[in-house]
N, CA, C and O atoms as a GROMACS GRO file, in nm:
protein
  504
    1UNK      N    1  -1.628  -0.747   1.840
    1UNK     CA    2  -1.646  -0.631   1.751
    1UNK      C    3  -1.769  -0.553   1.798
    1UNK      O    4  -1.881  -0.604   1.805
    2UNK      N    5  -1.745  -0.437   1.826
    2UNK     CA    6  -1.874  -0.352   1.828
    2UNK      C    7  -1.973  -0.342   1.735
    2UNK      O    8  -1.928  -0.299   1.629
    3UNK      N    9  -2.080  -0.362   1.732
    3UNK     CA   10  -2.153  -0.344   1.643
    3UNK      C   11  -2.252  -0.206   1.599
    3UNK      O   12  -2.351  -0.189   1.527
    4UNK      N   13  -2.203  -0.158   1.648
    4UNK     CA   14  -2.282   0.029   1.666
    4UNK      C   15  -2.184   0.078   1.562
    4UNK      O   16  -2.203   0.134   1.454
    5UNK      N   17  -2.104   0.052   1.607
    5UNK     CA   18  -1.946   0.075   1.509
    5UNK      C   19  -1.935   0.059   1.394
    5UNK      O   20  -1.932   0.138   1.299
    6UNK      N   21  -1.924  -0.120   1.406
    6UNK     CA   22  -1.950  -0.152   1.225
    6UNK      C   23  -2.051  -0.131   1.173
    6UNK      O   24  -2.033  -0.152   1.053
    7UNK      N   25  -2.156  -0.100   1.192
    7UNK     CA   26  -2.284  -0.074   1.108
    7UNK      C   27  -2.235   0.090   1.067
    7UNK      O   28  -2.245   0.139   0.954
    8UNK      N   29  -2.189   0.150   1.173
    8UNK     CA   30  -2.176   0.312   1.146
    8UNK      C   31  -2.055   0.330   1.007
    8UNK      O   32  -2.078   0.395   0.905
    9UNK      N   33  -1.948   0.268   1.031
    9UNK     CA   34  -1.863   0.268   0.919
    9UNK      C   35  -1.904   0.169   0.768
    9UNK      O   36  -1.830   0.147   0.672
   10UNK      N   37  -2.021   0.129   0.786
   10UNK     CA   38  -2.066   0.014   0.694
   10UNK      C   39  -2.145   0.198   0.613
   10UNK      O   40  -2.110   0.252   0.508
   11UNK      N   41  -2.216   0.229   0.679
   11UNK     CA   42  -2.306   0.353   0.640
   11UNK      C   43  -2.204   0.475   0.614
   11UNK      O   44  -2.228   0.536   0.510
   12UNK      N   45  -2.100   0.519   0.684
   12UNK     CA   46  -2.028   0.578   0.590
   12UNK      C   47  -1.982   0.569   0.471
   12UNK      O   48  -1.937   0.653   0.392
   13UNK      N   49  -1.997   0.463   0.468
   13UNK     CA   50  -1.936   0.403   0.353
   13UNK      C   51  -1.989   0.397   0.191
   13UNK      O   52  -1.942   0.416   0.079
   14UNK      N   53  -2.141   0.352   0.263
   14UNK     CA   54  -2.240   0.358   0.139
   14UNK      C   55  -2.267   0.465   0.147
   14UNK      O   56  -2.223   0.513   0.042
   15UNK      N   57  -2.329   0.569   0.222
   15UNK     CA   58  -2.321   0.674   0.255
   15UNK      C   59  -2.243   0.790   0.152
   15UNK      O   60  -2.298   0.891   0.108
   16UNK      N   61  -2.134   0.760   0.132
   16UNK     CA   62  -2.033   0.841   0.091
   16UNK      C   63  -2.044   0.804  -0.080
   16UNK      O   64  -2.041   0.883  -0.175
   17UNK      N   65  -2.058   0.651  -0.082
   17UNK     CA   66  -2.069   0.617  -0.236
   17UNK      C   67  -2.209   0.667  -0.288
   17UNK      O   68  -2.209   0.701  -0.406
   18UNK      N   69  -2.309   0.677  -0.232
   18UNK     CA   70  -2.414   0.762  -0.256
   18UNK      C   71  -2.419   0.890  -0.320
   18UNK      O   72  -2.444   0.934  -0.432
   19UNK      N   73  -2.389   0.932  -0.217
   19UNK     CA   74  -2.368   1.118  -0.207
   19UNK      C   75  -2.240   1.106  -0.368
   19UNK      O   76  -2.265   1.187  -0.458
   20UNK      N   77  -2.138   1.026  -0.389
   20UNK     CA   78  -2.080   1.054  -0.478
   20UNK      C   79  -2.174   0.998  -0.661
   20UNK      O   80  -2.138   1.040  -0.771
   21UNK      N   81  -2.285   0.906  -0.636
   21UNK     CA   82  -2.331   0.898  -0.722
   21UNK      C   83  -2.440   1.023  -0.778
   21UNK      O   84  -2.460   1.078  -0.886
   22UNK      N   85  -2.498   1.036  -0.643
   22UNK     CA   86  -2.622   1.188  -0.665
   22UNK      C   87  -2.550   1.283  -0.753
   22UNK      O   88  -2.592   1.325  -0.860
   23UNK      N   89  -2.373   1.328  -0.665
   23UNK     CA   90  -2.372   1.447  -0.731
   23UNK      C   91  -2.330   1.451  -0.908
   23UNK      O   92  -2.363   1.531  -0.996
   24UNK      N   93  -2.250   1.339  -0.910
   24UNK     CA   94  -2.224   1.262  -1.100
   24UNK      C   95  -2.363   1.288  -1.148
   24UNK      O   96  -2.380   1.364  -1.243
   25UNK      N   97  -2.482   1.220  -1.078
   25UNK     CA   98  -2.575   1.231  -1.149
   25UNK      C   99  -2.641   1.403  -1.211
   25UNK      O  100  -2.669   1.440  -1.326
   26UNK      N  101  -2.647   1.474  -1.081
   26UNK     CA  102  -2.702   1.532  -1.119
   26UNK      C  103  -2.592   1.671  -1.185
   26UNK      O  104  -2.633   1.777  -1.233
   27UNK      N  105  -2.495   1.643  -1.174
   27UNK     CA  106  -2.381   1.757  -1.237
   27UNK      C  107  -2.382   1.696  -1.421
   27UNK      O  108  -2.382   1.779  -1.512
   28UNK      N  109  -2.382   1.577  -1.443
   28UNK     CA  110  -2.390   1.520  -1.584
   28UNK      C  111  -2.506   1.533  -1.629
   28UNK      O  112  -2.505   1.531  -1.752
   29UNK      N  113  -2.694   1.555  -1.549
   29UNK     CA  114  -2.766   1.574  -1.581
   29UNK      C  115  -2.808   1.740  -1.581
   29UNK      O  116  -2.920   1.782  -1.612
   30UNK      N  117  -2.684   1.832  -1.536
   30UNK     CA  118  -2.704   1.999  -1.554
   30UNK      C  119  -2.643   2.025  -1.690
   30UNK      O  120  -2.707   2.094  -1.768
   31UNK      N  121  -2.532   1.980  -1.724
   31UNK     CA  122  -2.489   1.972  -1.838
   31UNK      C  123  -2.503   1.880  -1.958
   31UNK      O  124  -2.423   1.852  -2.048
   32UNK      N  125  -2.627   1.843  -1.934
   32UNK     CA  126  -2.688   1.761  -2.092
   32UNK      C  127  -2.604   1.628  -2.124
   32UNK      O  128  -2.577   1.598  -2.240
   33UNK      N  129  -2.564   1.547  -2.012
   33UNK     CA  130  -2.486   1.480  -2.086
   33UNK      C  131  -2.528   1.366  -2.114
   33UNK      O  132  -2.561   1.294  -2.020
   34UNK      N  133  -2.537   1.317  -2.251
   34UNK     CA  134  -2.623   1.178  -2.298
   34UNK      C  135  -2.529   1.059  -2.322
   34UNK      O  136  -2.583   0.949  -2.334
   35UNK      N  137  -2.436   1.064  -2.327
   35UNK     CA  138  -2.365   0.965  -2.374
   35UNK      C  139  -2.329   0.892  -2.289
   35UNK      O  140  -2.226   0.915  -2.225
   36UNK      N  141  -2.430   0.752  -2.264
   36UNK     CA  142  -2.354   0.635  -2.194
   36UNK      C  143  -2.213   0.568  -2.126
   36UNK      O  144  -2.197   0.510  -2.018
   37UNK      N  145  -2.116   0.602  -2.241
   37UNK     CA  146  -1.981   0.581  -2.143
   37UNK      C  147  -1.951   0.697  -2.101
   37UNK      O  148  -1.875   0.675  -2.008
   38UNK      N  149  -1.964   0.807  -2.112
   38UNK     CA  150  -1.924   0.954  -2.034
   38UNK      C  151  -1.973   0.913  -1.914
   38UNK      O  152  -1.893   0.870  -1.831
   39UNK      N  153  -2.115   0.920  -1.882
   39UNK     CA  154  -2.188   0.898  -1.791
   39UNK      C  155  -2.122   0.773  -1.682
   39UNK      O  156  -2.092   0.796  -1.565
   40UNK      N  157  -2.114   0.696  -1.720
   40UNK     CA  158  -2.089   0.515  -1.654
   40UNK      C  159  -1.927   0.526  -1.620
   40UNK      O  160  -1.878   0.483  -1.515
   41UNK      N  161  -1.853   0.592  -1.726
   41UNK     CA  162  -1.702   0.636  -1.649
   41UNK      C  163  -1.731   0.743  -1.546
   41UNK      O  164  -1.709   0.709  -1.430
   42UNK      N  165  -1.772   0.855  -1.564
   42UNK     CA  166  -1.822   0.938  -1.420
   42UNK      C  167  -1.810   0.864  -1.339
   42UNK      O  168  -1.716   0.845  -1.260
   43UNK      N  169  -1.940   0.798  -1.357
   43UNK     CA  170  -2.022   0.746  -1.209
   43UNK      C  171  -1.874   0.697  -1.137
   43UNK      O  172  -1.816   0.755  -1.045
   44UNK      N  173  -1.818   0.534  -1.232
   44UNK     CA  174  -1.719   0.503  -1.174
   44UNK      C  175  -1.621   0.575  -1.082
   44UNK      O  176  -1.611   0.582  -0.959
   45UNK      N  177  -1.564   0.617  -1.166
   45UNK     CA  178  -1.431   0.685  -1.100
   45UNK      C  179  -1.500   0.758  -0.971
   45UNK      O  180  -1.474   0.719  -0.857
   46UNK      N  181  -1.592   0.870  -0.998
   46UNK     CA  182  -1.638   0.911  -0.869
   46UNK      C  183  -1.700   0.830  -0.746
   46UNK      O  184  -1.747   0.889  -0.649
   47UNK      N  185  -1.696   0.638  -0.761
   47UNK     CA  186  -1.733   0.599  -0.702
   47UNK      C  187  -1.636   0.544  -0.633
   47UNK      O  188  -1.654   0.498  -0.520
   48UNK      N  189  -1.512   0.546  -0.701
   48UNK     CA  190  -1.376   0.500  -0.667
   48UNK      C  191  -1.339   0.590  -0.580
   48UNK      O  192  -1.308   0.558  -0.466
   49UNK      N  193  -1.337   0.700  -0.620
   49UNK     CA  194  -1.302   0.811  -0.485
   49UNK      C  195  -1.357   0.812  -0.401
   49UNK      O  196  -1.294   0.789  -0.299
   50UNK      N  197  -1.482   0.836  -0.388
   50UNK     CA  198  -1.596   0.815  -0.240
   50UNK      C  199  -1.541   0.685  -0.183
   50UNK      O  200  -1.458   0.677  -0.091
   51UNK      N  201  -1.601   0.578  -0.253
   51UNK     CA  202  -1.590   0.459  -0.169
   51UNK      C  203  -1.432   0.447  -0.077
   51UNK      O  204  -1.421   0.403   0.038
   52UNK      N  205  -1.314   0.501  -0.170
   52UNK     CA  206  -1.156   0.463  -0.105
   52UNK      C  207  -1.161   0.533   0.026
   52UNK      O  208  -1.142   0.478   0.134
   53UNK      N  209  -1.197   0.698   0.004
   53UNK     CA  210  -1.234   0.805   0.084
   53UNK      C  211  -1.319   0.674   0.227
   53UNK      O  212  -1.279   0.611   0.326
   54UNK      N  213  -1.405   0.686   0.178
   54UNK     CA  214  -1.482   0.597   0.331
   54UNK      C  215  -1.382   0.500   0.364
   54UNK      O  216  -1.362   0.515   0.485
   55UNK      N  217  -1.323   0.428   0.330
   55UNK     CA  218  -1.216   0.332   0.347
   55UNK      C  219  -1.106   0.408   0.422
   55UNK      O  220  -1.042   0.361   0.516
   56UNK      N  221  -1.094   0.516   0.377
   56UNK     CA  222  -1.034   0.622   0.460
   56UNK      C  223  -1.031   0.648   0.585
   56UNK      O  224  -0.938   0.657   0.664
   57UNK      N  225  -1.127   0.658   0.594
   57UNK     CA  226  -1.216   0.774   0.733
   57UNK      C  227  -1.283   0.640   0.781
   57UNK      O  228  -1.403   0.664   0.795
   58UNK      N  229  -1.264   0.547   0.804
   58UNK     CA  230  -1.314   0.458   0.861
   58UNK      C  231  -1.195   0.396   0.916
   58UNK      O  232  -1.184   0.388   1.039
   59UNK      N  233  -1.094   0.346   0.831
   59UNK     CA  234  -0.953   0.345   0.875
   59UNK      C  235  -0.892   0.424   0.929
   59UNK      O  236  -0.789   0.360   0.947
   60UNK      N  237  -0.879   0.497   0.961
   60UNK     CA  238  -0.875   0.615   1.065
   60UNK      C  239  -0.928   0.592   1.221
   60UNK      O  240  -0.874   0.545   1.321
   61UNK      N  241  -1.062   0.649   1.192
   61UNK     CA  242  -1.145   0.593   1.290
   61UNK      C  243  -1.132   0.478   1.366
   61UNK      O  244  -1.164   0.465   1.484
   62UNK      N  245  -1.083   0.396   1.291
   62UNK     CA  246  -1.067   0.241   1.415
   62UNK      C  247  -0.891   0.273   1.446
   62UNK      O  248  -0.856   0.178   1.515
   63UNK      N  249  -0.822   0.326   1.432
   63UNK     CA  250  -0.704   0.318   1.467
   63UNK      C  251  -0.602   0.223   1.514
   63UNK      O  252  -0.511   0.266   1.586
   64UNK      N  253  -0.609   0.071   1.475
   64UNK     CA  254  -0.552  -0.048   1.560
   64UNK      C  255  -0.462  -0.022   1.442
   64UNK      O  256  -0.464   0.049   1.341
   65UNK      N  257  -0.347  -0.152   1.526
   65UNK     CA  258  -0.242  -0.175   1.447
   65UNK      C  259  -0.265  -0.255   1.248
   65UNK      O  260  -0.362  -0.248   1.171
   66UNK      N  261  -0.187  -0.292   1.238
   66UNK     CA  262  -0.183  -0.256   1.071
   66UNK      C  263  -0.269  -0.429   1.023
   66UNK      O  264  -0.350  -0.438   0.930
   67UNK      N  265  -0.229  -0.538   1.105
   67UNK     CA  266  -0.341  -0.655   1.095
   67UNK      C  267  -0.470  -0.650   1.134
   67UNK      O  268  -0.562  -0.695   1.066
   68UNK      N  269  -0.486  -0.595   1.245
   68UNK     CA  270  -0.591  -0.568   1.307
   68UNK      C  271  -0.701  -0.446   1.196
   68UNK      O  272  -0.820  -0.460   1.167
   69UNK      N  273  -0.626  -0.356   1.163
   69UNK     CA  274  -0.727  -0.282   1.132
   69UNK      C  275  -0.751  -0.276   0.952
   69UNK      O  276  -0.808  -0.191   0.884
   70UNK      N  277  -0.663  -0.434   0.901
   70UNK     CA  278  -0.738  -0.454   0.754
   70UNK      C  279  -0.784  -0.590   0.763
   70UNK      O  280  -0.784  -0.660   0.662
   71UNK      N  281  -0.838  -0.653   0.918
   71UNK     CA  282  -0.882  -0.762   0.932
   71UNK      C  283  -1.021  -0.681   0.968
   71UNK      O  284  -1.114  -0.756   0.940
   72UNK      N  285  -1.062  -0.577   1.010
   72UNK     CA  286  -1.184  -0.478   1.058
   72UNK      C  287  -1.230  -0.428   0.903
   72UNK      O  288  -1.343  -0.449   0.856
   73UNK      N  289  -1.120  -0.358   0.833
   73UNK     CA  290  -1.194  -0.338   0.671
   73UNK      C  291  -1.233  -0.448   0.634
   73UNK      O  292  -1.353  -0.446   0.606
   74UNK      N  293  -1.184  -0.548   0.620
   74UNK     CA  294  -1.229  -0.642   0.534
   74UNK      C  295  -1.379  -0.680   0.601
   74UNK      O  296  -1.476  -0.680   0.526
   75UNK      N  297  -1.390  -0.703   0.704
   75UNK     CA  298  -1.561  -0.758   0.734
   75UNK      C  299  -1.600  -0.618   0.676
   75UNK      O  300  -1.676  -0.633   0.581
   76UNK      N  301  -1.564  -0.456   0.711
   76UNK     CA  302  -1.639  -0.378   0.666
   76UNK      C  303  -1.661  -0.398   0.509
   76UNK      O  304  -1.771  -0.387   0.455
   77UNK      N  305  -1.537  -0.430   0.440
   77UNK     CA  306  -1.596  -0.476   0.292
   77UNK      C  307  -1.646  -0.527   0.254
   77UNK      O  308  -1.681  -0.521   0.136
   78UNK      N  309  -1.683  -0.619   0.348
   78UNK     CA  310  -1.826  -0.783   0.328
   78UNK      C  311  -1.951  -0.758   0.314
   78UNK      O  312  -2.041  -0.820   0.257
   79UNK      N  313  -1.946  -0.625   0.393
   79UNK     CA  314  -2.071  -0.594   0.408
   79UNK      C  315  -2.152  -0.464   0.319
   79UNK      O  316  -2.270  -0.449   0.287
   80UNK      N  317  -2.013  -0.370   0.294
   80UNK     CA  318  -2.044  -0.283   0.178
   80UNK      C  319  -2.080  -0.380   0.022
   80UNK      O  320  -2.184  -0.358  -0.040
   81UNK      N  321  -1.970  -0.497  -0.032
   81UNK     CA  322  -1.994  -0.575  -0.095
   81UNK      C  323  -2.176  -0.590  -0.076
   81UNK      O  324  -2.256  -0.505  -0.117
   82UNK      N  325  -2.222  -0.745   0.009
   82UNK     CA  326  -2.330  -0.742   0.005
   82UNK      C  327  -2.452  -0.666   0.008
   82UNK      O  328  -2.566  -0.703  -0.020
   83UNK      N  329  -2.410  -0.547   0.050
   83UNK     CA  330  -2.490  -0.412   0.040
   83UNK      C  331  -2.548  -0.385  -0.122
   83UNK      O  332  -2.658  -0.353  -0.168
   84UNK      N  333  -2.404  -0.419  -0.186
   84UNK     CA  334  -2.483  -0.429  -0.368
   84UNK      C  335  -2.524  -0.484  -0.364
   84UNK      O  336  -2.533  -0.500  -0.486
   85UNK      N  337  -2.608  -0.595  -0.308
   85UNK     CA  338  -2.757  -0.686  -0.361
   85UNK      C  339  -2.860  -0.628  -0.387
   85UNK      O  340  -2.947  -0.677  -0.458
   86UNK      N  341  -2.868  -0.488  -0.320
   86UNK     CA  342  -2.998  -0.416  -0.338
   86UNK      C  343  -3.034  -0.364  -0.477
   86UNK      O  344  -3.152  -0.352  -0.511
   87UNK      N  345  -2.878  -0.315  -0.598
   87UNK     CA  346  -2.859  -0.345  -0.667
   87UNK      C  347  -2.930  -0.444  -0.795
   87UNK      O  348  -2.961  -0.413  -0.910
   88UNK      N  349  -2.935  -0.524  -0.750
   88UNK     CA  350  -3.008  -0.637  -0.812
   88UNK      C  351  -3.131  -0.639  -0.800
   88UNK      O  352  -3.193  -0.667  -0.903
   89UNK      N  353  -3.196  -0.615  -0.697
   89UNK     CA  354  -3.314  -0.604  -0.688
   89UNK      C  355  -3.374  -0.502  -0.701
   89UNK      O  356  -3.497  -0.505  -0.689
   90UNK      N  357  -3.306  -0.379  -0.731
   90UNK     CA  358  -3.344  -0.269  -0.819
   90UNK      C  359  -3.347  -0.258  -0.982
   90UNK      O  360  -3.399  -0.166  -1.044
   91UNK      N  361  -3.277  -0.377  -1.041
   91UNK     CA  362  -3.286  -0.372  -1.138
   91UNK      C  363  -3.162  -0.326  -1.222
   91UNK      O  364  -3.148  -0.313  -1.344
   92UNK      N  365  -3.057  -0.300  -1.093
   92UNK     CA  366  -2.988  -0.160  -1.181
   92UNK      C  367  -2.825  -0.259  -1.240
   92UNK      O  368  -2.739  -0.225  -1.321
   93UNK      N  369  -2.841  -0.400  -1.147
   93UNK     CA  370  -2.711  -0.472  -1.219
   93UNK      C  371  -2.748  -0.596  -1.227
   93UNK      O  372  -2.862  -0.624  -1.192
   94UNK      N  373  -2.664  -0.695  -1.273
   94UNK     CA  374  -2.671  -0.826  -1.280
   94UNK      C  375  -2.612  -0.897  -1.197
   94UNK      O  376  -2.514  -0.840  -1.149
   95UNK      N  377  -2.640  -1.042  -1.143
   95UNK     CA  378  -2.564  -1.127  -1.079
   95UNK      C  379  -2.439  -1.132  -1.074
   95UNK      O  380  -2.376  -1.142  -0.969
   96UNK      N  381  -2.380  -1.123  -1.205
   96UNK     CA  382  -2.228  -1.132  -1.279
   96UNK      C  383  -2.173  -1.024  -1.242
   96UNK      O  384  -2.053  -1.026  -1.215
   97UNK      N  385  -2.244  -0.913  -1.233
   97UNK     CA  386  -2.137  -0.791  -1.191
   97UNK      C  387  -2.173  -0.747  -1.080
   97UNK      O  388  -2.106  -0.650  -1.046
   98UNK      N  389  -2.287  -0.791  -0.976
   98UNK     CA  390  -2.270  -0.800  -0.846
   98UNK      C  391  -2.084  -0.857  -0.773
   98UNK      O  392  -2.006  -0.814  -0.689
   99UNK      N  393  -2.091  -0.983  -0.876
   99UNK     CA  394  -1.979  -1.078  -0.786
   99UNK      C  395  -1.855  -0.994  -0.855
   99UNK      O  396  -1.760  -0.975  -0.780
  100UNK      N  397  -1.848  -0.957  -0.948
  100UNK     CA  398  -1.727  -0.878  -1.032
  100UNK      C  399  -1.732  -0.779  -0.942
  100UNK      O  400  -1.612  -0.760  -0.922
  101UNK      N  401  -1.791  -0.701  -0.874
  101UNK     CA  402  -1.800  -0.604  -0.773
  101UNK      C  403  -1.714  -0.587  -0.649
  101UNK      O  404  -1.688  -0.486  -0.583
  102UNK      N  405  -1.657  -0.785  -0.631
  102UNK     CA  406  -1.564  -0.780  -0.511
  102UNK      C  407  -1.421  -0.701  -0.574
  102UNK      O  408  -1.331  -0.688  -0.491
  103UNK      N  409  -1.402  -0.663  -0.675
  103UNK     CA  410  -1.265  -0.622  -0.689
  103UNK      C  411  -1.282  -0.492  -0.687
  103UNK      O  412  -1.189  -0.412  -0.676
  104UNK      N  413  -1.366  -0.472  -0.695
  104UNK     CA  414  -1.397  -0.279  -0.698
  104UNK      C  415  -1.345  -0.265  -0.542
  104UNK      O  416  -1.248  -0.199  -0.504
  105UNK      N  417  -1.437  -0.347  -0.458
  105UNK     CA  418  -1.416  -0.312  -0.342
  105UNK      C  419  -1.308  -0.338  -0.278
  105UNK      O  420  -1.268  -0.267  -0.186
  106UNK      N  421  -1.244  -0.449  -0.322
  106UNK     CA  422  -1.106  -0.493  -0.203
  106UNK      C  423  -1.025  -0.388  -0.307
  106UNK      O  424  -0.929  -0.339  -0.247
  107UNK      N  425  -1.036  -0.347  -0.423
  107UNK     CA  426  -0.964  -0.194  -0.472
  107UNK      C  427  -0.959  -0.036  -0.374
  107UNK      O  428  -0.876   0.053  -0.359
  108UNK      N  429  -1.047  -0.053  -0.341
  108UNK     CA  430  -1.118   0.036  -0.296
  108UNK      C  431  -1.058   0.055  -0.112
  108UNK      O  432  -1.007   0.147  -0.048
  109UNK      N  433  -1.090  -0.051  -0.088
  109UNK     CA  434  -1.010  -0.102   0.093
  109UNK      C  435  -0.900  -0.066   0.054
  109UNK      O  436  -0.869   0.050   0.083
  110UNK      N  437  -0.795  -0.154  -0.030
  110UNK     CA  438  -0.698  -0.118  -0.030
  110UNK      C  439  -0.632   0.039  -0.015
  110UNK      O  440  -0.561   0.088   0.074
  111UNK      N  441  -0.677   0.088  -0.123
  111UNK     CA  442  -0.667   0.216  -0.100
  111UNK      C  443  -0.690   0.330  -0.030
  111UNK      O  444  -0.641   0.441  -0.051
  112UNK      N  445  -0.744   0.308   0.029
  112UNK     CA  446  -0.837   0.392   0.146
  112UNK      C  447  -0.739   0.327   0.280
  112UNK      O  448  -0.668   0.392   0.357
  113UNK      N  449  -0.760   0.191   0.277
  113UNK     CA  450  -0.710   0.157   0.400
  113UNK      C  451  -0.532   0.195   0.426
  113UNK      O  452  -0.469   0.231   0.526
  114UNK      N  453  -0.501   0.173   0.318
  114UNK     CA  454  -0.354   0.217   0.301
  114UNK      C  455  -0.299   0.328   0.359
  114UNK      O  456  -0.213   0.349   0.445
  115UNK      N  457  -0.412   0.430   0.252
  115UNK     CA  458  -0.407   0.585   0.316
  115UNK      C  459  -0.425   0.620   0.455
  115UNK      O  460  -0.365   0.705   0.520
  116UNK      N  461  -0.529   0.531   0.496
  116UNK     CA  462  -0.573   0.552   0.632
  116UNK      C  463  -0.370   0.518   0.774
  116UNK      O  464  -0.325   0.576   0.872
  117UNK      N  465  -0.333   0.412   0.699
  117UNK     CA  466  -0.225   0.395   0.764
  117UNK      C  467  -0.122   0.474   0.746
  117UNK      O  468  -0.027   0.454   0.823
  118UNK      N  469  -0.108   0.584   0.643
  118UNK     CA  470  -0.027   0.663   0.602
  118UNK      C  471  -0.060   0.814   0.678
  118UNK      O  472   0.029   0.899   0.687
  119UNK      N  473  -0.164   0.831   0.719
  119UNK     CA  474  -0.218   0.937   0.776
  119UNK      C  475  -0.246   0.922   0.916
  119UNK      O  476  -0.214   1.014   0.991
  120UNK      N  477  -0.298   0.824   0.959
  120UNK     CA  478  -0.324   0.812   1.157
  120UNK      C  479  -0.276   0.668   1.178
  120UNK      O  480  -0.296   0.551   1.147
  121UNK      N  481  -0.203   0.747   1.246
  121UNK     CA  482  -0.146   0.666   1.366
  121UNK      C  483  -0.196   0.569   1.445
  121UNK      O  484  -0.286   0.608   1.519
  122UNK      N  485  -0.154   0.413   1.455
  122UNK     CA  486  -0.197   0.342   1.506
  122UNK      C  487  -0.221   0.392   1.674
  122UNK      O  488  -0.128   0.457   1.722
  123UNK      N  489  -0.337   0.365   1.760
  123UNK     CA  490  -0.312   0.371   1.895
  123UNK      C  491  -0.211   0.310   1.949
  123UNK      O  492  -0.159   0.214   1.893
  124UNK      N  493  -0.176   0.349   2.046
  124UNK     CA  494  -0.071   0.283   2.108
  124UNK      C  495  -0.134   0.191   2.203
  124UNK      O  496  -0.228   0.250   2.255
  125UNK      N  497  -0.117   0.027   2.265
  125UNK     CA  498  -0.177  -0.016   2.296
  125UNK      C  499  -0.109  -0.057   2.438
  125UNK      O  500   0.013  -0.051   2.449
  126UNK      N  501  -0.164  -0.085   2.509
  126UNK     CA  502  -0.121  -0.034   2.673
  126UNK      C  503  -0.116  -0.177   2.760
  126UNK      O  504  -0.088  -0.176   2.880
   0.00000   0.00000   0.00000
C-alpha cells in the first residue's frame, strides 16, 4: 500500500468532514440557532454527506476492482474511525460513542464506496 496515498485519502476525508462541520456551524450560528437537537441533527446529517462524499472521491481515486478497492476503504475507515480519538481528548465525546462511531463510518464507506463503483470505472488491469 502506498502510504502518501493513504494518508492523502485519510485527510480528504477528515478534511471534508471538517469543512462540513465549520460550515453547519457557522450557517446555524448566522441564524441564531439555539436549540440542541436542531443543531446536533445538522451537524449529523451534514457529516453524513461529507464523510460518504470523501468515501466517494477516494473511491474513485483508487480505481481497483470491486474487492480490492473496499478492502483499501476499509483500512481507510480504520483510520478515519481512530482519527475520532482526538475527539475524546477534546472533550467533545465519550468513549461509548467514540466506539458507536464505527457504524457511522462503515455507513458512510458504504455509501460513498458504492457510489464510487457506480460512477468510475474499475482500471482495467493488464
Amino acid at each position: 500500500m502506498n502510504k502518501a496515498m493513504y494518508i492523502r485519502d485519510v485527510v480528504i476525508i477528515i478534511g471534508l468532514s471538517f469543512l462540513g462541520g465549520l460550515i453547519s456551524g457557522i450557517t446555524l450560528g448566522a441564524k441564531g440557532v439555539m436549540d440542541p437537537e436542531i443543531i446536533m441533527g445538522t451537524i449529523a446529517i451534514l457529516n453524513i454527506i461529507t464523510v460518504s462524499v470523501g468515501f466517494w472521491v477516494v473511491g474513485c481515486l483508487y480505481k481497483k476492482e470491486v474487492k480490492e478497492r473496499f478492502n483499501y476503504l476499509g483500512y481507510v475507515g480504520i483510520a478515519v474511525w481512530l482519527f475520532g480519538l482526538i475527539n475524546i481528548a477534546l472533550g467533545v465525546s465519550t468513549l461509548a460513542q467514540w466506539f458507536a462511531s464505527v457504524i457511522f463510518v462503515l455507513i458512510c464507506l458504504g455509501i460513498g464506496g458504492g457510489l464510487s463503483l457506480l460512477t468510475c470505472k474499475p482500471r482495467i488491469q493488464e
